[in-house]
C-alpha positions in Angstrom: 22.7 2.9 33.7 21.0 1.4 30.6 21.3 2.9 27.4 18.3 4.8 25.8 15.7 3.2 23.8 16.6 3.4 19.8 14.4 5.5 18.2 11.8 3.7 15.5 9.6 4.5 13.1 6.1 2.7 12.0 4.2 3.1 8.0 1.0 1.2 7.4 -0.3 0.5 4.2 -3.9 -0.2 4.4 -5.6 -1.5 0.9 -8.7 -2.9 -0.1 -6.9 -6.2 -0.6 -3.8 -6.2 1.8 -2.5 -4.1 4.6 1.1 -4.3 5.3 3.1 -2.5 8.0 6.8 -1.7 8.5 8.8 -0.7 11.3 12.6 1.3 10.5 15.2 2.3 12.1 17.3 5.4 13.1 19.0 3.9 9.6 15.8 3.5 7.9 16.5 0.0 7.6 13.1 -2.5 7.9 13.6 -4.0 11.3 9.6 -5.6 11.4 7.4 -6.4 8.6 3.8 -7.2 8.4 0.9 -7.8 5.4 -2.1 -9.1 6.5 -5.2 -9.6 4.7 -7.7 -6.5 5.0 -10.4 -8.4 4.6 -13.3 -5.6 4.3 -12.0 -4.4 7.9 -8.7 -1.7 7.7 -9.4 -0.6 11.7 -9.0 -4.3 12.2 -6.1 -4.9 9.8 -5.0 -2.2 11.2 -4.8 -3.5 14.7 -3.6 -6.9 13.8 -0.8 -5.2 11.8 0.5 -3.4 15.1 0.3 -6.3 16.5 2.4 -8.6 14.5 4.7 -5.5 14.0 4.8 -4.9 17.9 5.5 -8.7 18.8 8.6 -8.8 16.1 10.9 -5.9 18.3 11.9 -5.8 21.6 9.7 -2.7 22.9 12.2 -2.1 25.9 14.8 -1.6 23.5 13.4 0.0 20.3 10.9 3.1 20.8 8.7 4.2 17.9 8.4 7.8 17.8 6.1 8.5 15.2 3.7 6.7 12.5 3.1 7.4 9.1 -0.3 6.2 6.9 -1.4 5.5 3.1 -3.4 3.6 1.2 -6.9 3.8 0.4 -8.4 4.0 4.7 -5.3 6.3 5.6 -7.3 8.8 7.2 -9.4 6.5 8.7 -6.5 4.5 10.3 -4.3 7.8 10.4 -6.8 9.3 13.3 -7.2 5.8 14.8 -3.1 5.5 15.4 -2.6 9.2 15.9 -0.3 9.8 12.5 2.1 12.2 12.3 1.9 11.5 8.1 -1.2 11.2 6.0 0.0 10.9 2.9 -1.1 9.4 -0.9 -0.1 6.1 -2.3 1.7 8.0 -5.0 3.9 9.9 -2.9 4.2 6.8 -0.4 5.6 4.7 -3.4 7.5 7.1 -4.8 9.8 8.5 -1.7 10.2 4.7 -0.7 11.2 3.6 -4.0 13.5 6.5 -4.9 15.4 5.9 -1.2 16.1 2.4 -2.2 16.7 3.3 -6.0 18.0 6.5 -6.3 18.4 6.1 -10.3 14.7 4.9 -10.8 12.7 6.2 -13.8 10.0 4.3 -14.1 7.6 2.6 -10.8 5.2 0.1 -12.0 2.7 -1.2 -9.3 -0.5 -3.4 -9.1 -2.1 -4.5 -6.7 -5.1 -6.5 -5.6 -7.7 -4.1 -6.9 -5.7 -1.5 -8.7 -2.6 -0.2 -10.1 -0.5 2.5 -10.8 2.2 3.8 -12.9 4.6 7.0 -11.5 7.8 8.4 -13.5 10.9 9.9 -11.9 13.2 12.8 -12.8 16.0 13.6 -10.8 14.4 11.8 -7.7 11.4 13.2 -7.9 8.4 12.2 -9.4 7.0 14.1 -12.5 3.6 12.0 -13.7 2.1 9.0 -12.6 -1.8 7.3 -13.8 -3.6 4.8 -11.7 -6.5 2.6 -12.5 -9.2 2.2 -10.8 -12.0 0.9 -13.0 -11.0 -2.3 -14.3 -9.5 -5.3 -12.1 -8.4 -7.5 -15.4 -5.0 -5.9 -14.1 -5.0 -6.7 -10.9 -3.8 -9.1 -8.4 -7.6 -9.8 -7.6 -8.2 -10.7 -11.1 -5.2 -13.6 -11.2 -6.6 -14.9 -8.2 -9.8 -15.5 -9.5 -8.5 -17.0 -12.3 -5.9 -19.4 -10.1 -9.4 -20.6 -8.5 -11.0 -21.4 -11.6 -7.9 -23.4 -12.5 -7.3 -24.9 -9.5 -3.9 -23.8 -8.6 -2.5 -21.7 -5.5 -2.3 -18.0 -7.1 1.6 -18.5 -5.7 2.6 -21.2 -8.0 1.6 -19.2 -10.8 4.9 -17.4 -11.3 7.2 -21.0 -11.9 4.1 -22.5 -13.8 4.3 -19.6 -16.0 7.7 -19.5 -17.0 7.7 -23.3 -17.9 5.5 -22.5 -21.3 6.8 -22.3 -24.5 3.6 -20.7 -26.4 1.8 -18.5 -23.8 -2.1 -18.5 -24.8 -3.4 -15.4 -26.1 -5.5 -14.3 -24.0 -8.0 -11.3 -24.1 -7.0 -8.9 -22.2 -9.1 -5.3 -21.9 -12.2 -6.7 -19.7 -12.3 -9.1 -17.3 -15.6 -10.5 -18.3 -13.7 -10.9 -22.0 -10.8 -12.4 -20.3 -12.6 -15.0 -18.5 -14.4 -16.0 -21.5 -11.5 -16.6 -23.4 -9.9 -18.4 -20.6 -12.8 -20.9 -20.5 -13.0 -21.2 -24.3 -9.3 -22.0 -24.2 -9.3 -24.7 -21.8 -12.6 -26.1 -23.5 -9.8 -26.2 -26.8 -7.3 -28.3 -24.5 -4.7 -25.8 -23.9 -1.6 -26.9 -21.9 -2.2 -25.4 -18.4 1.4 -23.5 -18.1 0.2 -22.3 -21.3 -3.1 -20.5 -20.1 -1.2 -19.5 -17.1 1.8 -17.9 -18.6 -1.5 -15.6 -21.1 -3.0 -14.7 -18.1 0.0 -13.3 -16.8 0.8 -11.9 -20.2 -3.0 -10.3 -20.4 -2.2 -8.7 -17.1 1.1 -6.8 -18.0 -0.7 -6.1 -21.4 -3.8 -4.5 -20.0 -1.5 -2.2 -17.6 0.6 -1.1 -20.0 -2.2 -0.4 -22.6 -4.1 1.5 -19.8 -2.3 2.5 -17.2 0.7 2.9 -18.9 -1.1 4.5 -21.7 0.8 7.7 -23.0 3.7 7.5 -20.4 7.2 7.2 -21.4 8.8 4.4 -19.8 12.4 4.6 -19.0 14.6 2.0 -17.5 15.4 1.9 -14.9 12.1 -0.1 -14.3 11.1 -1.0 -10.7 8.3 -3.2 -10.2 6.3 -3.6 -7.4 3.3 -4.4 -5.6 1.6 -7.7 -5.1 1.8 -9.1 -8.1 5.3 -8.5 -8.8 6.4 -11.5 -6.5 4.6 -13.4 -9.7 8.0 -14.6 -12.2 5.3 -14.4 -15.0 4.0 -11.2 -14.5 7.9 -9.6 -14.6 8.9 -12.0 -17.6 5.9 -10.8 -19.4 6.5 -7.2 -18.5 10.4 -7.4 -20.2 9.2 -8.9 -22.9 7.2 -6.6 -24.1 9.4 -3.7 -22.4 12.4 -4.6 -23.9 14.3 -4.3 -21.0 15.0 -5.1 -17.4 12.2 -4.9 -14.8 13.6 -4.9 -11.3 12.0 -6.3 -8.0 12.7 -5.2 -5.1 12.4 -7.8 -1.7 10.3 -5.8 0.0 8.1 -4.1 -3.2 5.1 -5.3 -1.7 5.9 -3.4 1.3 6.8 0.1 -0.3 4.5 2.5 0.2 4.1 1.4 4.3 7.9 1.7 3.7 8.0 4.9 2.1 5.3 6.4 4.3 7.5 5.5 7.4 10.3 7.4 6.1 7.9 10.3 6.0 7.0 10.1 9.3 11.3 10.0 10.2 11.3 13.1 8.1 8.4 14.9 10.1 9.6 13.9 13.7 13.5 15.3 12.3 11.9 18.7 10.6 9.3 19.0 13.9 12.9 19.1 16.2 13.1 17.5 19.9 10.2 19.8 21.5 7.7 18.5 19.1 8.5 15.0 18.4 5.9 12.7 19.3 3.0 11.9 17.3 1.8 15.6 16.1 -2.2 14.7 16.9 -4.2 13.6 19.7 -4.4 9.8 19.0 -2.9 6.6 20.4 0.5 8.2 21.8 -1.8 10.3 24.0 -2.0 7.3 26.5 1.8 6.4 26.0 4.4 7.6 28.8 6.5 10.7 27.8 10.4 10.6 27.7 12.7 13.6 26.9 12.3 12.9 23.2 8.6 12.8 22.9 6.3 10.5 23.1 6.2 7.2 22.1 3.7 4.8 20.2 1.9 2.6 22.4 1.2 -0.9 20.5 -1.1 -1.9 23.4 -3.6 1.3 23.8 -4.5 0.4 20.4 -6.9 -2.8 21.4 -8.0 -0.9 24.4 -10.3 1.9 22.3 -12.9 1.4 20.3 -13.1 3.3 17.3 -16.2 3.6 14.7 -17.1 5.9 11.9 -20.2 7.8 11.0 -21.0 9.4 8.2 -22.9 12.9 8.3 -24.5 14.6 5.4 -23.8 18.7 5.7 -27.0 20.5 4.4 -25.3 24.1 5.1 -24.8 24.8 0.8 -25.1 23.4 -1.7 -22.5 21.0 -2.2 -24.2 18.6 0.7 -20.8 17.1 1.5 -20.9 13.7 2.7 -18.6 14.0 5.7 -16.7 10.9 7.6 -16.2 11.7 11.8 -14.1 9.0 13.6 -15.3 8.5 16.9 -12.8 7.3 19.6 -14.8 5.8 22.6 -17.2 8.1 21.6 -14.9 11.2 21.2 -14.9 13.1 17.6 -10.9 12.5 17.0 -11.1 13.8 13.3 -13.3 14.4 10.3 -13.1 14.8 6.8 -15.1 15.3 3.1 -16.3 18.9 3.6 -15.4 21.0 0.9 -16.1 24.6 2.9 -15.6 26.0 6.3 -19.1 25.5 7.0 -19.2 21.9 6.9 -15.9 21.6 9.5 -16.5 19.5 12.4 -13.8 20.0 14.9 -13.1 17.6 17.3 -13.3 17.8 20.7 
């Protein structure tokens, strides 16, 4: 007789930049990990995601019984993979963050093309910001910068933290930040010392935008991207006043978070209902007494594509988004009435 297949779940992460994926167990401990490059493609990252995620667990041994989205494509990719959770990046960040840190206050994150700020009481969170607008605080903007200077974005971090007089470097507008950049090393600025004011401009232009108005209490969490960059975090406590912790896997959080969402919804949804909750990919995976379970494989074998309808039944003309699985409506979203609903077939 061999023993049962440990239950698993799956969150996915998909940004503009990065998509990253984790798989947890019955413990909610990260048992796979996965962050790819997007690269203007999340159905793709998607896929290549599973993938990697599927090839790092034994699938005869580990079963994943539901699978959680966020990020900016999560509806997209949520009807592709047949989510049980759809959820935002705020509440993604926050319940992974809080599980991990149970005392947390403050969450700083920024990523490749944006950022955000949430604050926590009791566990739960009670305000957050994000930008959206401006990349001068943003991993995308450091690694545009690490171009123009030659240097792998990933050294910035130790280069940073070998200055002793970190440039000042204008930090409100990117356009204004790569002007000063040039101008300084036109001057002759030591490189660790342009390197350490970038990183310096980016934790000053989150803090005096996103952070703008928010009352930040330690404990301080930091994650994202950019906080596996030493400068960024030594900049941020400097001008804090205080400890900023970074977690291993704070890039990973909100496909970590999102995961422990998708847990919670096979555990409230009991034994009768605890596949995947929606026609999607576990539709073509076998069926055990516990539900059914995620097929990594039946994801390459649909194709998937989007099109975008305008509604012309009021006045609001919603733009509204159908995915389309081998031609078959699987989901649809953007109308703001009844009367632009599309159901799927």
């Amino acid at each position: 007789m061999t023993d049962a297949p440990a239950n698993a779940y799956l969150g996915i992460d998909i940004g503009s930049i990065s998509t990253k994926g984790v798989i947890v167990d019955a413990d909610r401990a990260i048992v796979a990990r996965s962050y790819l490059w997007t690269e203007g493609n999340p159905t793709d990252a998607a896929r290549r995601v599973v993938a990697d995620l599927g090839a790092q667990i034994d699938r005869d041994a580990v079963r994943v019984r539901a699978v959680g989205t966020t990020g900016s494509a999560r509806r997209l990719v949520g009807a592709m993979l047949g989510a049980a959770v759809v959820k935002n990046e705020i509440t993604a960040h926050a319940v992974g963050t809080t599980y991990l840190h149970p005392d947390v206050r403050t969450i700083l994150e920024i990523g490749g093309q944006d950022s955000k700020i949430i604050c926590v009481e009791g566990g739960i969170a009670v305000d957050y910001a994000m930008n959206t607008l401006c990349a001068a605080g943003t991993g995308a903007f450091l690694s545009s910068q690490a171009a123009r200077l030659g240097v792998e974005v990933e050294e910035f971090g130790a280069i940073a933290l070998a200055s002793k007089r970190p440039a000042n470097i204008a930090a409100r507008c990117t356009v204004f930040a790569e002007s000063d950049l040039v101008h300084k090393i036109q001057v002759g600025y030591a490189r660790e010392d342009i390197i350490a004011g970038l990183c310096r401009a980016v934790a000053s232009n989150y803090l005096n935008n996103v952070g703008k108005g928010k009352k930040i209490v330690a404990p301080v969490v930091f994650q994202g991207g950019v906080s596996k960059n030493a400068g960024v975090v030594r900049a941020f406590e400097d001008m804090l006043g205080m400890d900023v912790l970074v977690d291993p896997d704070g890039h990973l959080m909100g496909a970590f978070g999102v995961a422990l969402l998708a847990a919670e919804a096979v555990a409230a949804a009991g034994a009768d209902a605890a596949g995947m909750g929606r026609d999607g990919i576990a539709g073509a995976a076998s069926r055990s007494a516990g539900g059914e379970a995620f097929d990594f494989d039946a994801v390459g074998d649909f194709a998937f594509k989007t099109r975008e309808i305008e509604c012309a039944k009021c006045a609001n003309h919603c733009e509204i988004i159908c995915v389309y699985r081998d031609d078959q409506l699987i989901d649809s979203w953007g109308n703001r009435c009844d009367q632009g609903a599309v159901r799927a077939g």
